[in-house]
N, CA, C and O of each residue as an XYZ file, in Angstrom:
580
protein
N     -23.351      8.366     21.366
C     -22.968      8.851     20.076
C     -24.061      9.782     19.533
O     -23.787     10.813     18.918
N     -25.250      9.392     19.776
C     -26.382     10.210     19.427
C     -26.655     11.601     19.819
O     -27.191     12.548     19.244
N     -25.975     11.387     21.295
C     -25.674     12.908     21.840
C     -24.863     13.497     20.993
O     -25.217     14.505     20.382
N     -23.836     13.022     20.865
C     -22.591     13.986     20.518
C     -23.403     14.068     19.194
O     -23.816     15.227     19.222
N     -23.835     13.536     18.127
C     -23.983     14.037     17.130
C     -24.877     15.189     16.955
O     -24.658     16.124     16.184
N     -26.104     15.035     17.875
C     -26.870     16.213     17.901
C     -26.540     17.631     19.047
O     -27.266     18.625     19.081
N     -25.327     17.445     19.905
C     -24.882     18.528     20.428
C     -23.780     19.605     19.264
O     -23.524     20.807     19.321
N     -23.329     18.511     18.257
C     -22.536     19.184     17.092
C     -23.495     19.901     16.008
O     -23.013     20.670     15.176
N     -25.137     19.557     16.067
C     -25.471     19.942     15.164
C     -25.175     18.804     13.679
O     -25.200     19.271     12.541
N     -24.993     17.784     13.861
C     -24.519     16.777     12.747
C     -25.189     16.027     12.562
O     -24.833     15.449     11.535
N     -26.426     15.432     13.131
C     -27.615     14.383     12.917
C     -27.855     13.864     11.446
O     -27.712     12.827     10.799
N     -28.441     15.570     11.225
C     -28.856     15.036      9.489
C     -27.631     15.155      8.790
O     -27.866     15.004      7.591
N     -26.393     15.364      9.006
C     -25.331     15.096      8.149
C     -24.927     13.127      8.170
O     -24.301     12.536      7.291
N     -25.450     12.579      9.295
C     -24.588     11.491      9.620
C     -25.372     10.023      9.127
O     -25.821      9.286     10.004
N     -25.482      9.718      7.926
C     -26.344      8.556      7.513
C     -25.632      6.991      7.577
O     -26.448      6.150      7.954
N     -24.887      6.693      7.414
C     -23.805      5.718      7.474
C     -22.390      5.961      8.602
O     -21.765      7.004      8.794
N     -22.191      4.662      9.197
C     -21.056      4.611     10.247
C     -20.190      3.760      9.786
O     -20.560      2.788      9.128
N     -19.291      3.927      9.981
C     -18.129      3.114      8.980
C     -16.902      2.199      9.801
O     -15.873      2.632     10.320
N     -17.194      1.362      9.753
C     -16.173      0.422     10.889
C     -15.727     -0.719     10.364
O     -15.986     -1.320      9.321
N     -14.857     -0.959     11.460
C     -13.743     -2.271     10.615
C     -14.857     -3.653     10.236
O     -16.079     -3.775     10.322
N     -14.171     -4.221      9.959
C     -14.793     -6.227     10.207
C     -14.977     -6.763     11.008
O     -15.746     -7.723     10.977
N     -14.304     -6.344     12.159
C     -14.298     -6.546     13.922
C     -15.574     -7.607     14.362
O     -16.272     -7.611     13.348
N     -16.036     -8.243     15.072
C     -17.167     -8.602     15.457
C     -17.124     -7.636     16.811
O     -18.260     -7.562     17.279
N     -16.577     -7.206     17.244
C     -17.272     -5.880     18.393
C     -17.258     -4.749     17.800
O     -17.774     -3.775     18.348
N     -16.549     -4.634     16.322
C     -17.364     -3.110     15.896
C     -18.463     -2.961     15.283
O     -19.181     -1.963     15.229
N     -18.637     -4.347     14.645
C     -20.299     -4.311     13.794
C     -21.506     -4.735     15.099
O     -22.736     -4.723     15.042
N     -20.409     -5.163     16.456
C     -21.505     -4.590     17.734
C     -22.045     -4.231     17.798
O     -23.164     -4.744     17.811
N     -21.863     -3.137     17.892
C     -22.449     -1.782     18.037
C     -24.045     -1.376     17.718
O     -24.790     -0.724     18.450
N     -24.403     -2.073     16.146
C     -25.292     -1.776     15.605
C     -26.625     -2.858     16.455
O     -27.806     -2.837     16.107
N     -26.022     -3.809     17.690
C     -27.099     -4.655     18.020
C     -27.276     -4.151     19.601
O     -28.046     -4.779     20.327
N     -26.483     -2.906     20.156
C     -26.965     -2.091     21.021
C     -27.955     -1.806     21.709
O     -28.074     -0.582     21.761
N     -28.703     -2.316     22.248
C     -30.060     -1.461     22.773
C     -30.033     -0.101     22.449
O     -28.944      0.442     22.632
N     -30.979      0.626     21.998
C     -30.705      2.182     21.847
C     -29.816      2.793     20.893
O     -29.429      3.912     20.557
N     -29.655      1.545     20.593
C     -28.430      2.225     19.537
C     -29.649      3.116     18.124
O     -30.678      2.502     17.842
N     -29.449      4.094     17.607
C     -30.130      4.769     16.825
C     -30.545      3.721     15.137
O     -29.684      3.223     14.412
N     -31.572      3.671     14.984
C     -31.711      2.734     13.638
C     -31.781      3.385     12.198
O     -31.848      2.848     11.092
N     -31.743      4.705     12.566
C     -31.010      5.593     11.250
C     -30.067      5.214     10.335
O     -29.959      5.132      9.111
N     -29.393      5.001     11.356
C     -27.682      4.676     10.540
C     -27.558      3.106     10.004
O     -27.553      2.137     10.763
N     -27.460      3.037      8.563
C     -26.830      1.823      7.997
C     -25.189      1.514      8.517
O     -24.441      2.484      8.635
N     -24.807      0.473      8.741
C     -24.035     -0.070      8.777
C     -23.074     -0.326      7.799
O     -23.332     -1.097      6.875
N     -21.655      0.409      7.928
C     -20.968      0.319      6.525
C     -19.278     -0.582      7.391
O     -18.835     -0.596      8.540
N     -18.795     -1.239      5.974
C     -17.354     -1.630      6.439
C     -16.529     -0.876      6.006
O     -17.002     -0.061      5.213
N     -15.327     -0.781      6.212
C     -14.441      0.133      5.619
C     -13.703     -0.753      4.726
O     -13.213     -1.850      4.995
N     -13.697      0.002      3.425
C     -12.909     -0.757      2.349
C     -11.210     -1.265      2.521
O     -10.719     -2.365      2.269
N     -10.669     -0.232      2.955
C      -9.195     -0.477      3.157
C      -9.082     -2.033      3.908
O      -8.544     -3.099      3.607
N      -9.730     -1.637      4.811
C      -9.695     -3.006      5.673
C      -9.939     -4.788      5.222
O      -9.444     -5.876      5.517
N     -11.235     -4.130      4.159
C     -11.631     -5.317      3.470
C     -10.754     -5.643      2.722
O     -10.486     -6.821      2.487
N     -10.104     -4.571      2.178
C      -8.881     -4.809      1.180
C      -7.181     -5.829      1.396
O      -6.520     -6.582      0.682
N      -7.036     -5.070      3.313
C      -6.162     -5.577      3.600
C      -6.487     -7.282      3.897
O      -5.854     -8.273      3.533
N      -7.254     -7.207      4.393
C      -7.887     -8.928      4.693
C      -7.924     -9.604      3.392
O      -7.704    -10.815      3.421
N      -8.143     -9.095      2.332
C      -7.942    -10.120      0.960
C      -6.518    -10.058      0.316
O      -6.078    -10.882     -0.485
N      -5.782     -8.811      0.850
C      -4.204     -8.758      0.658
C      -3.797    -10.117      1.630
O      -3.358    -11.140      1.105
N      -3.958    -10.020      2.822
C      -3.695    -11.110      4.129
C      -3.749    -12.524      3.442
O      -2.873    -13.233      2.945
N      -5.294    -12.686      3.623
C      -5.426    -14.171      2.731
C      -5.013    -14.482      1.739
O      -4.518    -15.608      1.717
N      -5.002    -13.675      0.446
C      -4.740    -14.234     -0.815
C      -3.536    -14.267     -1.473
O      -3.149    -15.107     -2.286
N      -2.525    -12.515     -0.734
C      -1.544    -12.993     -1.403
C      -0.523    -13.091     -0.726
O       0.461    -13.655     -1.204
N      -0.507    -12.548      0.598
C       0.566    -12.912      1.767
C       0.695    -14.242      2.757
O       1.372    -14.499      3.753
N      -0.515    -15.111      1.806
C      -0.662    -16.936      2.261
C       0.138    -17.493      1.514
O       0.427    -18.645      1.838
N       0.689    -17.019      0.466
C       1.441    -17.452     -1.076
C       3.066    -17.876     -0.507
O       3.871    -17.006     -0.173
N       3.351    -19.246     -0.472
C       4.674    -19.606     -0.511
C       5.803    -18.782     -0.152
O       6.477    -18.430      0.817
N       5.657    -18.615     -1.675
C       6.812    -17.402     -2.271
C       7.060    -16.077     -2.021
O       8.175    -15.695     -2.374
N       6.016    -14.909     -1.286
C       5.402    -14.646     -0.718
C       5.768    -13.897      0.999
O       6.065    -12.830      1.536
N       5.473    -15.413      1.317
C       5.607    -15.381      2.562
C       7.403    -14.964      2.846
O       7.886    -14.055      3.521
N       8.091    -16.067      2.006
C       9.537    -16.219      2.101
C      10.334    -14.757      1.466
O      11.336    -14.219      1.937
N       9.647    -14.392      0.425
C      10.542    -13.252      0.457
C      10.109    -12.201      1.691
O      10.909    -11.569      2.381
N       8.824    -12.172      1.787
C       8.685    -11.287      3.254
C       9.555    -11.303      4.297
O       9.940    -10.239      4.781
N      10.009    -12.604      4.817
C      10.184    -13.222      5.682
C      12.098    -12.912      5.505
O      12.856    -12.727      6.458
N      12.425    -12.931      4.298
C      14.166    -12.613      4.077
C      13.993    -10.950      4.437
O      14.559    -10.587      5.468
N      13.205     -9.855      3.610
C      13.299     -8.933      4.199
C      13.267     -8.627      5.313
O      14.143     -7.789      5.531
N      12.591     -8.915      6.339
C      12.261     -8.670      7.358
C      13.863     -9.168      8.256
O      14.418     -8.508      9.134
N      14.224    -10.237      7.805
C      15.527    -10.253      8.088
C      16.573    -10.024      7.774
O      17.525    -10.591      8.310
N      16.747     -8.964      6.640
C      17.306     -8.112      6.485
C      17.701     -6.819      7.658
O      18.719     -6.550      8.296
N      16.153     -6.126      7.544
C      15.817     -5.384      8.391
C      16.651     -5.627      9.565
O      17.690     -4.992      9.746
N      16.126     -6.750     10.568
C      16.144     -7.547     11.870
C      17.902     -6.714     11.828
O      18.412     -5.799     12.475
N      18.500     -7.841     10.430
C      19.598     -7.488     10.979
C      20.571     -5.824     10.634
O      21.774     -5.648     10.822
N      19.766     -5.021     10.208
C      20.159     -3.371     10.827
C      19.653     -2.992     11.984
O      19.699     -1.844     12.427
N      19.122     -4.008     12.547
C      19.167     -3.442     13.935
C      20.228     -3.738     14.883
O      20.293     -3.137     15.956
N      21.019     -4.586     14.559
C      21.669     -5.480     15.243
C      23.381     -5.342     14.773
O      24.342     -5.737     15.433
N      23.399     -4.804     13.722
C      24.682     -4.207     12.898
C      24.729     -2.996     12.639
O      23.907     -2.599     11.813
N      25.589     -2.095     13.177
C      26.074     -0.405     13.106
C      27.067     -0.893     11.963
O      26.586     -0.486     10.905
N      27.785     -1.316     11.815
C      28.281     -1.458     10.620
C      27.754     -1.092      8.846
O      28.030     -0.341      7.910
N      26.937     -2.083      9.179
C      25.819     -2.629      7.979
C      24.660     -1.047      7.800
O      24.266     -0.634      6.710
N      24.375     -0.515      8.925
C      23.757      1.087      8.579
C      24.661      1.795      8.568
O      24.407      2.988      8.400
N      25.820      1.459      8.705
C      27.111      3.136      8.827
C      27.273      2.783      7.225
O      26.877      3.623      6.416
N      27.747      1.772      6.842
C      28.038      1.090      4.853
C      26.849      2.057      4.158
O      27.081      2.895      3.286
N      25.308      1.714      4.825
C      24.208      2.178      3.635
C      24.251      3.534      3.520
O      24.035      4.220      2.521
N      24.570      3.889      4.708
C      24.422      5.351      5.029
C      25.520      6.490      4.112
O      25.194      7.470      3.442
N      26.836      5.952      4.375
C      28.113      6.170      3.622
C      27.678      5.840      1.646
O      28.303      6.388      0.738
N      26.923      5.204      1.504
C      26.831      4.860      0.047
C      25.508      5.766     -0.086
O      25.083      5.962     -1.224
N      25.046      6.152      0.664
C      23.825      7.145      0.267
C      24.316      8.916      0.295
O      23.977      9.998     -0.184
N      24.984      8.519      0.894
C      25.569     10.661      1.058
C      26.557     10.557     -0.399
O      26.440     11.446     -1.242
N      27.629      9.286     -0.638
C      28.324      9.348     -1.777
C      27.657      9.415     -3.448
O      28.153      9.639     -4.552
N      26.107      9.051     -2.886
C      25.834      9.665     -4.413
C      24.950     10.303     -4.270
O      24.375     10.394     -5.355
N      24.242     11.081     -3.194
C      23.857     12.272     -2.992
C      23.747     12.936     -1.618
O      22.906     12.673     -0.759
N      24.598     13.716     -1.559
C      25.188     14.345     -0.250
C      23.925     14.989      0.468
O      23.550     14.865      1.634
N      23.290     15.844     -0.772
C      22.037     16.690     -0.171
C      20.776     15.884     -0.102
O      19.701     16.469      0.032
N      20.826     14.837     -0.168
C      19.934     13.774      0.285
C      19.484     13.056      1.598
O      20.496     12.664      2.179
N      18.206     12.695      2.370
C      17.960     12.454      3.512
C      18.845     11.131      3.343
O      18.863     10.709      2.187
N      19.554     10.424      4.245
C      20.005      8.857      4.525
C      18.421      8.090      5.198
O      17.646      8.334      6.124
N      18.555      6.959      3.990
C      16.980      6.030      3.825
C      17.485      4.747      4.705
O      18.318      3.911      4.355
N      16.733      4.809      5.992
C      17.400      3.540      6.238
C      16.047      2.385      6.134
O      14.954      2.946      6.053
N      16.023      1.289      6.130
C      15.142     -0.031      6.146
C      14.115      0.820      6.743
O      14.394      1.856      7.346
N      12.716      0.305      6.546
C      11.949      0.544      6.893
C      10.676     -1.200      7.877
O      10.306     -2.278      7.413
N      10.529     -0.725      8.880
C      10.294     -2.307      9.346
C       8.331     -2.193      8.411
O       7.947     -1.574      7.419
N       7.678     -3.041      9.300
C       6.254     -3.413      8.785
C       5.696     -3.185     10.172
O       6.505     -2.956     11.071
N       4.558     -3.218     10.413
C       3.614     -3.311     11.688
C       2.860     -4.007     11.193
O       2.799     -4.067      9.965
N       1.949     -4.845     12.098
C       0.587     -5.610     11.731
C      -0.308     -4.604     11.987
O      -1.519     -4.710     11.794
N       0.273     -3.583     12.437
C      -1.425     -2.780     12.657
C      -1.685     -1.291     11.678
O      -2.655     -0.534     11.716
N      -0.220     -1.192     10.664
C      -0.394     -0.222      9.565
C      -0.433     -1.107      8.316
O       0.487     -1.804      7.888
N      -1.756     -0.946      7.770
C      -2.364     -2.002      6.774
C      -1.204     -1.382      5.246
O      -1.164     -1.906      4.133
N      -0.713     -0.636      5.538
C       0.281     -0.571      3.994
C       1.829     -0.956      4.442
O       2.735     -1.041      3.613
N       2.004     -1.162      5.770
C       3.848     -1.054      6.489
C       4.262     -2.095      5.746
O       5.416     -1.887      5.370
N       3.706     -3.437      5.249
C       4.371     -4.462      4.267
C       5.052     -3.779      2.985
O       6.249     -3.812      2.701
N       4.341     -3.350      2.498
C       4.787     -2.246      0.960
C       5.713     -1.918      1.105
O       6.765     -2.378      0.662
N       5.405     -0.397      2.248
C       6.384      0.626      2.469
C       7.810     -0.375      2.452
O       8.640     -0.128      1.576
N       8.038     -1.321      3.271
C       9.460     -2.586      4.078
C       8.936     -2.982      2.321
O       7.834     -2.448      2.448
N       8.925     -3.264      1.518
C       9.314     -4.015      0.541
C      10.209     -2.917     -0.237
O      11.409     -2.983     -0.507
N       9.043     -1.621     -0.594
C       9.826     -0.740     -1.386
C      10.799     -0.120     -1.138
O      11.364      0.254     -2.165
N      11.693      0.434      0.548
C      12.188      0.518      0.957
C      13.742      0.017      0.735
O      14.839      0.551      0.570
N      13.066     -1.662      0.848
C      14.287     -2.046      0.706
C      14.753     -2.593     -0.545
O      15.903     -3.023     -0.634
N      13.806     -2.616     -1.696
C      14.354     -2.513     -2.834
C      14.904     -1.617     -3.568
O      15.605     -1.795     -4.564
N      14.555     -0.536     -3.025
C      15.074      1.104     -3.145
C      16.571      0.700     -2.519
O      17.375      0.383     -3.395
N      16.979      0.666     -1.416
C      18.235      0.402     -1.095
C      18.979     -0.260     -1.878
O      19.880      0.241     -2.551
N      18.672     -1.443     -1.862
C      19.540     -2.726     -2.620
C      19.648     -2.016     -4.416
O      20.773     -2.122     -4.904
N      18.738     -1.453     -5.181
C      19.308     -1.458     -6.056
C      19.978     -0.351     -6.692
O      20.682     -0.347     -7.702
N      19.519      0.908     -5.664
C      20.331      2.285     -5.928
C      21.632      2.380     -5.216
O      22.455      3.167     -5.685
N      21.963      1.656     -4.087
C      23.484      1.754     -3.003
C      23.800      0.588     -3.490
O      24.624      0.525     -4.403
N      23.226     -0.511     -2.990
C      23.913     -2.057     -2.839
C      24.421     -2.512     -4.018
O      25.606     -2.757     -4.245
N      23.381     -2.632     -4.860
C      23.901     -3.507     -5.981
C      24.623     -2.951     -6.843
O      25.279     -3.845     -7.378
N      24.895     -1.873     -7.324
C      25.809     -0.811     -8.176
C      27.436     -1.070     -7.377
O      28.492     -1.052     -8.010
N      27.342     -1.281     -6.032
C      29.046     -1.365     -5.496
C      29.372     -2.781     -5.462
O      30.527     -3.066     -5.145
N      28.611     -3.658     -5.714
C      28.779     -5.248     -5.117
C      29.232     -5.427     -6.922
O      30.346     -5.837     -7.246
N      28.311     -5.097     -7.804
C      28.790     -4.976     -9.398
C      30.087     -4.489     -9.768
O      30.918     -5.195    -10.340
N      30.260     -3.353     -9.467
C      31.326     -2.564     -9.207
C      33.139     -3.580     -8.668
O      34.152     -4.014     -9.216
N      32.558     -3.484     -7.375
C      33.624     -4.554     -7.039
C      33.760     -5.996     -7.236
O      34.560     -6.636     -6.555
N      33.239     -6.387     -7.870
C      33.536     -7.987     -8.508
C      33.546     -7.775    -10.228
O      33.532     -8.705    -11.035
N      33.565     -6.795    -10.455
C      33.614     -6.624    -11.971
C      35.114     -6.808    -12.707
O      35.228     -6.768    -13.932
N      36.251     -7.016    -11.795
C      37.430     -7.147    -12.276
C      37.393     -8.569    -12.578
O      37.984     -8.917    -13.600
N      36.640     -9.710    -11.679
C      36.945    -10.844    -11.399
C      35.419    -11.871    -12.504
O      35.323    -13.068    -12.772
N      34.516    -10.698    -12.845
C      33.791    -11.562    -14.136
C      33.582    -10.703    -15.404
O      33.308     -9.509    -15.518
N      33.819    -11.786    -16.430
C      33.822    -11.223    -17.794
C      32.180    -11.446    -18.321
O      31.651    -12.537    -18.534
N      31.554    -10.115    -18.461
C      30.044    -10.285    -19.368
C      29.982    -10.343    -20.243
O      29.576     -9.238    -20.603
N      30.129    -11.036    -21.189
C      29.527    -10.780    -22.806
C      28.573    -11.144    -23.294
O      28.180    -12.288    -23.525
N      28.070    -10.030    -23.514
C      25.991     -9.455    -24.693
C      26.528     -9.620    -25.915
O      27.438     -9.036    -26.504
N      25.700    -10.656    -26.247
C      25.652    -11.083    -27.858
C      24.547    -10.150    -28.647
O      24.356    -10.306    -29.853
């Protein structure tokens, strides 16, 4: 690494190295030869996702709604039906619009939980729930006091 930094001309630009939580990336720094210039930094995102992990995706409630989305998802993979419906209710209220389908999660894109939450609350309450209202609205009476 020391090479490459001083074949770029980058030495005195490079004071801090920035790596995950890993115990083989904070390795590195117990190297033989490894250069003693450089402080040792973690990367925040990471630290971030690990206290997202533990603190609030350990949570019951949590876990279980994760766990219904995701099987949601599961099952547009598994039903052409169920994506031909979302798809058909997304061009009907805007034609010149991309069709949004579910979005899954990865364990290894520290935001893919979000994205699969917002995703599919975006679905359910701009397509889904407006036609499911819609069509059972003959069969219940609301009255706001």
């Amino acid at each position: 690494m020391q090479n490459l930094l001083e074949k770029w001309g980058l030495t005195h630009l490079v004071h801090i190295i920035v790596t995950d939580s890993a115990a083989n990336c904070l390795g590195i720094y117990n190297v033989p030869g490894f250069p003693s210039q450089y402080s040792p930094g973690r990367c925040a995102n990471h630290l971030l996702q690990r206290v997202i992990e533990n603190e609030i995706f350990s949570m019951a409630s949590i876990k279980k709604l994760i766990e219904d989305v995701r099987s949601v998802h599961n099952f547009t993979n598994t039903s052409n039906n169920f994506v031909e419906e979302l798809s058909v209710l997304q061009k009907e209220k805007d034609p010149e619009a991309t069709v949004l389908l579910l979005s899954p999660d990865v364990k290894t894109r520290w935001n893919s939980t979000h994205a699969m939450m917002k995703r599919c609350l975006y679905c359910v309450f701009v397509f889904v729930l407006p036609v499911f209202v819609f069509s059972i609205m003959d069969r219940i009476c609301i009255i706001c006091i």
